[in-house]
N, C-alpha and C positions, 0 to 999 in steps of 0.2 A: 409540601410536596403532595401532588395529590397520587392514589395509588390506584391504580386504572385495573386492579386485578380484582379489586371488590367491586360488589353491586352499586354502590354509594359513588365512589370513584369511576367506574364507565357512565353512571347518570350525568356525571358531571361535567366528565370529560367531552363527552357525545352528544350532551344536551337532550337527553331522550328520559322523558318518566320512565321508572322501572318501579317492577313490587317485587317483592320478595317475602319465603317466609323462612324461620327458623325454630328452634329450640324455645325461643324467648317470643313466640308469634309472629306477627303480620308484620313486612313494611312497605312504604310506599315513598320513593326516590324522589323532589322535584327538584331540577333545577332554579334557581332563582336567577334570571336574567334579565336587562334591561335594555332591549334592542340587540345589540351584538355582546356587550357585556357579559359576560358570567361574574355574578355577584358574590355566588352562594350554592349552598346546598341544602333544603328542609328535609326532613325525615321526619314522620309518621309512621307512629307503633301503635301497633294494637293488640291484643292478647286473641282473639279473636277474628277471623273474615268479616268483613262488614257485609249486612244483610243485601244492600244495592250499591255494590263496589261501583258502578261507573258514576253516580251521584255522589258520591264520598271522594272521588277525584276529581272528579268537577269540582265542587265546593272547595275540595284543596289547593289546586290548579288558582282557582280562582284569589283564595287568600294568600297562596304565595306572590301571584303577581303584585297583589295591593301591597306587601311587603318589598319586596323588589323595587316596585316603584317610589316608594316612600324612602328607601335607603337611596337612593340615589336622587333623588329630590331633595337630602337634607344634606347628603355628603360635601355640599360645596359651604355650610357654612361649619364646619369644624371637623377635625381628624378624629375623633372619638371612634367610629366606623372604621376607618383603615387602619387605627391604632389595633383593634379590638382582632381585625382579620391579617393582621402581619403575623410571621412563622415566627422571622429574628430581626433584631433592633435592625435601625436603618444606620445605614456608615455614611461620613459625611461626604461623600460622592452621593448619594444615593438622593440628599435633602437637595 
């Protein structure tokens, strides 16, 4: 269940990069999506601002999708992925 009340959960839900900071430093929100898919969510932490924030999300931006793409590129030959991102077992309606 995702929870739409955290920074991490509106990224997610909304499909919109977010930063945020806190007690424990920097973060930075990306969706991981594959066309209309929502796959995922990455988070990036830092103890620290990054010296050129909008290049340091680019480059994240960019490694997310080559993840993204890659998970869904391998998802058709085995469940290992869906196994890995299910909440609760699957019931046999469900297979």
């Amino acid at each position: 269940m995702i929870d739409a009340r955290t920074t991490g959960g509106r990224a997610f839900t909304t499909v919109t990069k977010l930063a945020g900071d806190n007690e424990h430093g920097v973060h930075l929100w990306i969706p991981m999506v594959d066309g209309s898919e929502r796959l995922g969510l990455a988070e990036l932490c830092g103890r620290t601002a990054p010296r050129d924030p909008d290049r340091l999300r680019h480059h994240a931006e960019t490694v997310v999708a080559l993840l993204a793409h890659l998970i869904s590129v391998k998802s058709p030959y085995g469940d290992l992925l869906a196994r890995l991102r299910r909440t609760r077992p699957m019931t046999t309606l469900a297979r």
